[in-house]
C-alpha positions as CSV (number, residue, x, y, z in Angstrom):
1,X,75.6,5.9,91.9
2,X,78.6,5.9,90.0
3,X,81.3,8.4,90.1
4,X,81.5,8.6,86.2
5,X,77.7,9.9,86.5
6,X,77.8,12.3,89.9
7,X,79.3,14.8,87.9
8,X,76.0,15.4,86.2
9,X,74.3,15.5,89.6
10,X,77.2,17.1,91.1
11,X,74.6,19.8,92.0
12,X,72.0,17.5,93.4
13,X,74.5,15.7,95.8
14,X,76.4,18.8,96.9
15,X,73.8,20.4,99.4
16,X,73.4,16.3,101.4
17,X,76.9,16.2,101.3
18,X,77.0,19.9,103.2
19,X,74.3,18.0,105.2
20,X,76.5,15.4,105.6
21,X,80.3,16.9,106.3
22,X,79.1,20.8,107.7
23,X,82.7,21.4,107.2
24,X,83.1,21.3,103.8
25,X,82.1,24.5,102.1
26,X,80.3,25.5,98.8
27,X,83.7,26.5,97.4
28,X,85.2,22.8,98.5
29,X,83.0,21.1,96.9
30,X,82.8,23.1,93.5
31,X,86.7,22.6,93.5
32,X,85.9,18.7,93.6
33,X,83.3,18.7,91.1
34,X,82.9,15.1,91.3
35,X,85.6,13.4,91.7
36,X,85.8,10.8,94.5
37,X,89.6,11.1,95.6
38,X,89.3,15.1,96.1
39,X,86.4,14.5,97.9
40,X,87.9,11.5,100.4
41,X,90.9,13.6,100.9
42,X,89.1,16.5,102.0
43,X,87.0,14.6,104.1
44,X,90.1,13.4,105.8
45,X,92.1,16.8,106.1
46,X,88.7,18.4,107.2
47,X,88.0,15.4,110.0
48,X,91.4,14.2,110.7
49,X,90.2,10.4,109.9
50,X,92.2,7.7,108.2
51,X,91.8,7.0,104.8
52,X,90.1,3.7,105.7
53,X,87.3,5.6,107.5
54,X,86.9,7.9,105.2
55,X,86.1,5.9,102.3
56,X,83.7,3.8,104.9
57,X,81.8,7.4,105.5
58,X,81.8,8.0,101.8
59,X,80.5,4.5,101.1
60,X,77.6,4.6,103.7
61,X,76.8,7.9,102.6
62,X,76.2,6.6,98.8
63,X,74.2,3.7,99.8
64,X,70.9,5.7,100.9
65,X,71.2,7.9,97.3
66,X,71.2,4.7,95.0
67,X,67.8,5.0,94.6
68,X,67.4,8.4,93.8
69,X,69.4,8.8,90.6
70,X,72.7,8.0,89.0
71,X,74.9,5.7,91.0
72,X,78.1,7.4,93.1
C-alpha cells in the first residue's frame, strides 16, 4: 500500500494497527488519519524505539497488507 491511498482505508488498517501497537488508542490514530510520520512518531514516543526501528516495525507491518488492498 501506499500512504497517498491509506487514507481511504484509514478505517480498514486502524483496528490491525490497534492489533499491532495495543498502545496506541482509537483517538491516536484518528488524530493520524493516515499520515505515515504521525504514525512513526507515535510509535516511537509510545515504545521508546529509535526512529530506525520504528520505520522497520512500520515496514514489516505493511508487507503482510499488500495484498489486501491499496498499498501503505
Amino acid at each position: 500500500m501506499n500512504w497517498d491511498t491509506a487514507k481511504g482505508n484509514w478505517t480498514l488498517l486502524k483496528g490491525n494497527m490497534k492489533l499491532q501497537w495495543g498502545k496506541l488508542t482509537d483517538d491516536h490514530l484518528s488524530k493520524i488519519a493516515g499520515r505515515r510520520d504521525q504514525l512513526t512518531g507515535k510509535i516511537q514516543k509510545s515504545y521508546a524505539t529509535t526512529k530506525q526501528a520504528t520505520e522497520e516495525t512500520v515496514k514489516e507491518f505493511v508487507g503482510p497488507h499488500k495484498d489486501h488492498g491499496p498499498r501503505i
